[in-house]
C-alpha positions as semicolon CSV with decimal commas, in nm:
position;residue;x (nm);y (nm);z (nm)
1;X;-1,033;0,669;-1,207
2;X;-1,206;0,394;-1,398
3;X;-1,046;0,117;-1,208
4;X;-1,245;0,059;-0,897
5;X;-1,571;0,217;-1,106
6;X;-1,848;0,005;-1,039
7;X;-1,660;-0,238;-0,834
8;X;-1,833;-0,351;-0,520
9;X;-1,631;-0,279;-0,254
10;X;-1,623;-0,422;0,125
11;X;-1,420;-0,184;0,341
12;X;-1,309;-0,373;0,636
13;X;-1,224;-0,130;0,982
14;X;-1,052;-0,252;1,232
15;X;-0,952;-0,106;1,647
16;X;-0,644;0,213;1,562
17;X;-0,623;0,567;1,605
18;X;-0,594;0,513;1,220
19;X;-0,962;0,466;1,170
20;X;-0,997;0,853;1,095
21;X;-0,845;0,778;0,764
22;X;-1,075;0,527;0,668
23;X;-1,353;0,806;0,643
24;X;-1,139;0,961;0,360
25;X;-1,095;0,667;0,199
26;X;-1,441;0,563;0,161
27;X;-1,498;0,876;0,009
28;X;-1,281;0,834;-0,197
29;X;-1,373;0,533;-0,321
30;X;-1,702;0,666;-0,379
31;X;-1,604;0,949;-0,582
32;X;-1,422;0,720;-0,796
33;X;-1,743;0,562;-0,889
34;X;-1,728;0,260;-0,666
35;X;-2,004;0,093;-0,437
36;X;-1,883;0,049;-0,081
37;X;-2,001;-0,089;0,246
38;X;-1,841;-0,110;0,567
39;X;-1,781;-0,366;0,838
40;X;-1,649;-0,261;1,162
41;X;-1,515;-0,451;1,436
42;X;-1,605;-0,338;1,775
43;X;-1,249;-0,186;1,857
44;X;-1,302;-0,003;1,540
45;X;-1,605;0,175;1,674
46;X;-1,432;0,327;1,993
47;X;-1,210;0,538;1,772
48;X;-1,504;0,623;1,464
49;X;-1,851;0,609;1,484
50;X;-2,094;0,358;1,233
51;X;-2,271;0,677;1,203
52;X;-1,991;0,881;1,040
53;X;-1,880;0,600;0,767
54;X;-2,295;0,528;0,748
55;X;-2,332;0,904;0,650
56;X;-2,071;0,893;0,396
57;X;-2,120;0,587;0,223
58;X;-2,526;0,574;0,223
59;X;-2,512;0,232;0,337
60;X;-2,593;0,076;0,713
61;X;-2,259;0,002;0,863
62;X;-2,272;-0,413;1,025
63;X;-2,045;-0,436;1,352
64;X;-2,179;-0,794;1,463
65;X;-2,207;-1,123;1,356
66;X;-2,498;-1,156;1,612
67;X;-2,702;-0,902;1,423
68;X;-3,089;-1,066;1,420
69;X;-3,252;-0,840;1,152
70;X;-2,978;-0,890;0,894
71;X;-2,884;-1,313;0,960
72;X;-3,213;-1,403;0,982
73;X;-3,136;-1,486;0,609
74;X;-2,728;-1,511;0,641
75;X;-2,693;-1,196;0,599
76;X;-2,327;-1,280;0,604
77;X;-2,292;-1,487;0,345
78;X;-2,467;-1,237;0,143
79;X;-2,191;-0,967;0,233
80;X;-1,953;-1,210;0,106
81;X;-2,070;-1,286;-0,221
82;X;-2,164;-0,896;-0,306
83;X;-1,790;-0,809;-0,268
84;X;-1,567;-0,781;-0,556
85;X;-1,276;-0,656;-0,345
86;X;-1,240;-0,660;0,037
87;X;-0,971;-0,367;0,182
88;X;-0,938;-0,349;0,559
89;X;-0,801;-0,045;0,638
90;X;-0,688;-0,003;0,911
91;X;-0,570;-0,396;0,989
92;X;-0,433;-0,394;1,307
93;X;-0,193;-0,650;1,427
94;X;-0,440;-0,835;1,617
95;X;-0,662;-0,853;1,292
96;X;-0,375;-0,998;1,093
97;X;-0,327;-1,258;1,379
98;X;-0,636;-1,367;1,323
99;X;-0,639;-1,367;0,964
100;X;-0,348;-1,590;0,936
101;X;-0,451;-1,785;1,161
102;X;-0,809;-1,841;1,004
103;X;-1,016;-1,730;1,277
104;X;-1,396;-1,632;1,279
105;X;-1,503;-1,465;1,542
106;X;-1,635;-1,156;1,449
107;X;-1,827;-1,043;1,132
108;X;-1,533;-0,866;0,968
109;X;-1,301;-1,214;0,991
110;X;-1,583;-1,435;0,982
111;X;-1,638;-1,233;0,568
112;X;-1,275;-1,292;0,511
113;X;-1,297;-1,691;0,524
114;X;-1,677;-1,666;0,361
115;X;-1,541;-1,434;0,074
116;X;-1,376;-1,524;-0,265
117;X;-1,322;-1,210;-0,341
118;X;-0,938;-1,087;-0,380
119;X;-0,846;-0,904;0,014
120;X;-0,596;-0,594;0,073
121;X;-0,486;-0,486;0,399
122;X;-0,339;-0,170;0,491
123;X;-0,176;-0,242;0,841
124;X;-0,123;0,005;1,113
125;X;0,042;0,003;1,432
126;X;0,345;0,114;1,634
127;X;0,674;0,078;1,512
128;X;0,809;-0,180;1,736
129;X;0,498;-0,382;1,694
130;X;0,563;-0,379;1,292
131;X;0,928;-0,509;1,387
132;X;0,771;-0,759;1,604
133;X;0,911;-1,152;1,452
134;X;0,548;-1,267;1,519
135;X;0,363;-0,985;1,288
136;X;0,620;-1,031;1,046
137;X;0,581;-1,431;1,053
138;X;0,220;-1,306;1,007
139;X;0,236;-1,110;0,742
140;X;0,448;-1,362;0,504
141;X;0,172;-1,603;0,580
142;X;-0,079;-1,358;0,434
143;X;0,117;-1,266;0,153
144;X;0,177;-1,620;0,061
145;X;-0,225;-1,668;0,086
146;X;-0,208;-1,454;-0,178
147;X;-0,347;-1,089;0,047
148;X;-0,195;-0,807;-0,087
149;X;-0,039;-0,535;0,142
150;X;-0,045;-0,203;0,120
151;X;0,205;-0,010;0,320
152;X;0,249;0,054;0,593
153;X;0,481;0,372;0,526
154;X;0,734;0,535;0,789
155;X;0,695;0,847;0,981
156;X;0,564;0,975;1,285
157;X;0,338;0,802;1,510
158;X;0,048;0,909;1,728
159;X;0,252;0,727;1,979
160;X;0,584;0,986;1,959
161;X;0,794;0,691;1,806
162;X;0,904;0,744;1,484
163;X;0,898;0,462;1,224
164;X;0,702;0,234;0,989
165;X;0,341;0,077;1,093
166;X;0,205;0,411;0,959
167;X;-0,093;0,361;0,750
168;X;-0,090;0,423;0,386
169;X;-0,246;0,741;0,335
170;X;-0,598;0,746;0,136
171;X;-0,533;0,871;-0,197
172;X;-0,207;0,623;-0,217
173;X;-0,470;0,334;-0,161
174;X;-0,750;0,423;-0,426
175;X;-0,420;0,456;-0,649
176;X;-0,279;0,117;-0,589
177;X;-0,654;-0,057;-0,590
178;X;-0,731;0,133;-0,870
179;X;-0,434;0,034;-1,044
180;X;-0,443;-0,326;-0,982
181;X;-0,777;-0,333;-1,197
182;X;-0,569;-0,270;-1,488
183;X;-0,731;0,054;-1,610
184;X;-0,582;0,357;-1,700
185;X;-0,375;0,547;-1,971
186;X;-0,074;0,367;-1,979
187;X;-0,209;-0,032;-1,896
188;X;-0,076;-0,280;-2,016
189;X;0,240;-0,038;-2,023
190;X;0,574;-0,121;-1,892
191;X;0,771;0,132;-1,748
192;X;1,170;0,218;-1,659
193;X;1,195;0,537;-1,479
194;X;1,585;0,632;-1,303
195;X;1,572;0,851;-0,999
196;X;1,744;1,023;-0,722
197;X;2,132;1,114;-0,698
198;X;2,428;0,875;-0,752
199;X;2,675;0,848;-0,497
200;X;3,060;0,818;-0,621
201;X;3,256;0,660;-0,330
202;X;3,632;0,833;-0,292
203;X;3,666;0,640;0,024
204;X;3,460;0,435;0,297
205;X;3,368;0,759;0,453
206;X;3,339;1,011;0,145
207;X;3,139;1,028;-0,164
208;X;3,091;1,288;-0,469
209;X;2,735;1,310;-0,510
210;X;2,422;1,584;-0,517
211;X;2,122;1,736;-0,329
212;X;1,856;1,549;-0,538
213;X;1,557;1,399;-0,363
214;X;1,464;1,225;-0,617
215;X;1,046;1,347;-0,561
216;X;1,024;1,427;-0,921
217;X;1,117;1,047;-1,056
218;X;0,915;0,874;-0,773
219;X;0,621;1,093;-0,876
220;X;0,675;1,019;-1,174
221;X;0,660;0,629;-1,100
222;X;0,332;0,688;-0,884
223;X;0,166;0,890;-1,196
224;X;0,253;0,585;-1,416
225;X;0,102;0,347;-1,166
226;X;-0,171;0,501;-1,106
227;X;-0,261;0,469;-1,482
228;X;-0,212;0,110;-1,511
229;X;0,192;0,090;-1,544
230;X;0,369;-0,218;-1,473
231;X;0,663;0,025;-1,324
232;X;1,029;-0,033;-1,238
233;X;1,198;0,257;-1,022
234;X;1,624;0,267;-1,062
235;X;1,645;0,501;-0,733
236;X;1,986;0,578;-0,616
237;X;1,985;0,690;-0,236
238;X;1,747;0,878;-0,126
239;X;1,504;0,867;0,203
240;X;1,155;0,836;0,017
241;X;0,900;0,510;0,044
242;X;0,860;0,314;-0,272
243;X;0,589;0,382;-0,449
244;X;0,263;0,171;-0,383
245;X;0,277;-0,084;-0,643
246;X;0,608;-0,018;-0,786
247;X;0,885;-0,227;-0,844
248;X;1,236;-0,028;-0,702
249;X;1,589;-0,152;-0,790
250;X;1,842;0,056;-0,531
251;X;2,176;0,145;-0,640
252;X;2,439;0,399;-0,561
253;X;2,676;0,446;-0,856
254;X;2,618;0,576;-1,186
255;X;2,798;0,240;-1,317
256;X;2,539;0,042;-1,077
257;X;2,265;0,251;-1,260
258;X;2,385;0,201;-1,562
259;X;2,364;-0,209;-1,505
260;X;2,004;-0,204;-1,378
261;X;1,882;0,007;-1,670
262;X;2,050;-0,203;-1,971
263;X;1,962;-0,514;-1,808
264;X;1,551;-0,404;-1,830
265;X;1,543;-0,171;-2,085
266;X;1,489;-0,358;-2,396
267;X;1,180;-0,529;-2,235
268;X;0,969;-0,167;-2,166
269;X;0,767;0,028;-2,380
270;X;0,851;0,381;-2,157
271;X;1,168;0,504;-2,031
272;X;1,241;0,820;-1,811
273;X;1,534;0,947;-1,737
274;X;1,493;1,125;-1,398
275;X;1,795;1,052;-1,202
276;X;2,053;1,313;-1,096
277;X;2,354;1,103;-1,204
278;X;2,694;1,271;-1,064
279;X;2,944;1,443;-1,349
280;X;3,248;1,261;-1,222
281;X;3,374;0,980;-0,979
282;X;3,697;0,888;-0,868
283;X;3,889;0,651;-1,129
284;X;4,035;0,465;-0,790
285;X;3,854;0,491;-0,516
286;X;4,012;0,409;-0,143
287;X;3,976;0,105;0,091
288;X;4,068;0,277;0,362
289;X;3,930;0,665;0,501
């Protein structure tokens, strides 16, 4: 991947079970030809060791702001401007509190203020906590600051609950960084891609439809994206995340389908036609079951 090649990269870890993953994705990272250092916060380092992420990247891991040997000549400040990106993966919910609210009081959100460098977050949590009207008040704030998100995706939780707050896995990251550097096959590219079944409504209650997943179109949409397609997903109904980085349009009708896809399809360069549109519908469907 030639996106994130060369690319100085500041991998941010913050306190969650999901830390594991962050070992994966700084390896990947590295394999993709990019240069990567990581902060921890102290949370962080009760669920992965410096030493692990130190192994893998080649690089001394900084936990503290307090370190003597490295401020002695702002060693901070020197973090910031070597970063060309800054991804904190995981960002917990307390790390995104402080983010929005512009706090410095460790190293990691002490780089975020002292950094111009564009910041990605890949939050992780429990469920309820993602619900939570103070995370989400947090997030928008971030978002509007210009931060992009990645994830979370739904699923099981180390917790038992079931839900979203589940960190982005690695390999969906690198793609959506990697893709956001504009390299790749197809950049530059814009893409229409249909997906998933169509559900024909005989009544309230009923529907004629199909079994399709829709896994081959929204694979289809993350293969685009990951080489540099600006991609739009028509997906009738079906259970699966959007894409990282993808632009999804829901419908449930072949007729609704139809709409989305004439309205954008003179102004794309690629279109696929992956969707499992039903063979008939009811000419009059019923108000009432």
């Amino acid at each position: 991947m030639a996106g994130v090649a060369n690319q100085n990269i500041l991998l941010g870890v913050t306190g969650g079970i999901a830390a594991y993953k962050s070992v994966e994705l700084a390896r990947l990272l590295l394999k993709a030809g990019a240069r990567v250092r990581v902060v921890m916060t102290e949370a962080a380092t009760r669920f992965v060791s410096p030493l692990t992420l130190q192994a893998v990247t080649g690089s001394p891991v900084r936990c503290s702001l307090f370190d003597e040997e490295h401020e002695a000549a702002m060693g901070h400040i020197e973090l910031a401007r070597w970063a060309d990106q800054m991804v904190i993966a995981p960002a917990s919910a307390d790390f995104m509190a402080r983010m929005a609210l512009g706090l410095a009081n460790d190293l990691l959100s002490t780089l975020c203020l002292a950094s111009a460098s564009s910041i990605a977050i890949a939050p992780a949590m429990n469920q309820r906590m993602w619900r939570h009207p103070a995370v989400q008040h947090n997030l928008s704030l971030l978002e509007e600051r210009g931060v992009r998100v990645l994830g979370p995706e739904s699923g099981e939780q180390a917790c038992g609950d079931t839900g979203p707050g589940r960190m982005q896995e690695p390999a969906d990251m690198l793609a959506a960084l990697d893709s956001a550097s504009g390299a790749g096959l197809f950049a530059g590219k814009k893409v229409l891609i249909t997906a998933g079944p169509t559900h024909e409504a005989i009544d309230p209650v009923r529907f004629i439809g199909n079994r399709s997943s829709g896994k081959m179109g929204y694979a289809l949409a993350r293969a685009f994206r990951r080489e540099g397609a600006d991609v739009l997903l028509v997906s009738g109904p079906v259970s699966l995340p959007a894409p990282p980085g993808v632009n999804r349009v829901n419908v449930q009708t072949a007729l609704q389908m139809h709409k989305a896809v004439f309205e954008n399809i003179h102004s794309v360069d690629i279109f696929v036609g992956c969707a499992a549109v039903a063979d008939y519908r009811p000419e009059n469907p019923q108000q009432q079951k």
